[in-house]
C-alpha positions in Angstrom: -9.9 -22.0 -45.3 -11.1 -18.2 -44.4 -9.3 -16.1 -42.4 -9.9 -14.9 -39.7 -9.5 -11.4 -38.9 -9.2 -9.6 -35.4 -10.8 -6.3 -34.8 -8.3 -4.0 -34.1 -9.2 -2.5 -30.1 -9.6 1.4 -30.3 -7.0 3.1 -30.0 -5.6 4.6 -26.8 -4.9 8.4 -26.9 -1.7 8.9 -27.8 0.5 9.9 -24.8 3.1 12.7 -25.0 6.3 12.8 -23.6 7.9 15.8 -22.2 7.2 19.0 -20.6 3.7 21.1 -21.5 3.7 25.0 -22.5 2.8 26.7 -19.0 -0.2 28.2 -20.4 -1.6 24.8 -21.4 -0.8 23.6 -18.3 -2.9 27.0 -16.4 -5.7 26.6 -19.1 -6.4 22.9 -18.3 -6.0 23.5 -14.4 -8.5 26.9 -15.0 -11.0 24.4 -16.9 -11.3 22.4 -13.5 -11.1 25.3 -11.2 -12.9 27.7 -13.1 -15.7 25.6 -14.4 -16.2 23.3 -11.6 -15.5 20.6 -13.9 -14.1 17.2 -12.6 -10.1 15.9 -13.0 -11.6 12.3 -14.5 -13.8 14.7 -17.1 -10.7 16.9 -18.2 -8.2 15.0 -18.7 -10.4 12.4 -20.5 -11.5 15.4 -22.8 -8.1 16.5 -23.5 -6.4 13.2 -23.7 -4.1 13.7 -20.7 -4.1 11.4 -18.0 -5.4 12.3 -14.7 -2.7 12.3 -12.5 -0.6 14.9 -15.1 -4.3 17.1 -14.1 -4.3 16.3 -11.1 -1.1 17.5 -10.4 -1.4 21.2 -12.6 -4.4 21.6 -10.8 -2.7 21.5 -7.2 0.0 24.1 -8.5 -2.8 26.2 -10.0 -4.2 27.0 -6.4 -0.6 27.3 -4.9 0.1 29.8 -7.7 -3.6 31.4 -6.8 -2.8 31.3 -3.5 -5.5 29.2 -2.3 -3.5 26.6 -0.8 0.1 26.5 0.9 3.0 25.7 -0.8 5.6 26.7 -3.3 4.1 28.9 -6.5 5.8 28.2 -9.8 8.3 31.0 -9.8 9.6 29.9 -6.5 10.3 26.4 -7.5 11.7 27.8 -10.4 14.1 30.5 -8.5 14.5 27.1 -6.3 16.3 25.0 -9.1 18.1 27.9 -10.6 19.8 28.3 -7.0 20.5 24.7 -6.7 21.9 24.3 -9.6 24.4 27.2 -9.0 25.1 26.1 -5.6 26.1 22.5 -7.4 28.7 24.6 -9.9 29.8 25.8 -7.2 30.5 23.1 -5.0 32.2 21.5 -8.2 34.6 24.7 -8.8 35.2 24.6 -5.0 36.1 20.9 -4.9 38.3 21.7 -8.1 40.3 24.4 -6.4 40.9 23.0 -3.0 42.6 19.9 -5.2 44.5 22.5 -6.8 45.5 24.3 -3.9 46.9 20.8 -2.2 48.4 19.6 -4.8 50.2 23.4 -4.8 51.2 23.0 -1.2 52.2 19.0 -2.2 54.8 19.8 -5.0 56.0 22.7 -2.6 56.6 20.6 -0.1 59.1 18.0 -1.8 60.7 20.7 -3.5 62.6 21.1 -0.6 
């Protein structure tokens, strides 16, 4: 008996994971911006899906200043600060336990 053999369907464009260089990210955006290209067109082009575009494209004109909202260094000066302010909540948190537990064995030492 033959066998039968199933065509293998095309392949789908093999999806990243992870974070893009920045200048990718500006160079894609500038290819929609710049060129009056459309989202659908790029990101089929570059094998990216649209949404991931979509979205550079938005922060491209915040960082251009063509639309409101925060540019890329903000939102980066904007984790950096609440990641510091979460350290420092912690060492706060670590101290005050300190400090009671001072005050507690002081207390019974009497």
């Amino acid at each position: 008996m033959p066998t039968v053999t199933k065509e293998k369907p095309a392949a789908e464009p093999v999806r990243r994971r992870g974070r893009y260089p920045k200048e990718f990210r500006r160079d894609v955006a500038a290819l929609v911006l710049d060129q009056l290209r459309t989202v659908a067109d790029v990101a089929r082009e570059m094998s990216l899906v649209e949404q991931t575009v979509g979205n550079w494209v938005r922060q491209e004109r915040i960082d251009r200043g063509e639309r409101e909202g925060l540019s890329s260094e903000e939102r980066e000066e904007l984790s950096q600060l609440r990641r510091e302010n979460r350290q420092l909540r912690i060492e706060r948190d670590l101290l005050k336990k300190a400090t009671m537990a001072g005050v507690w064995r002081a207390t019974r030492a009497r």
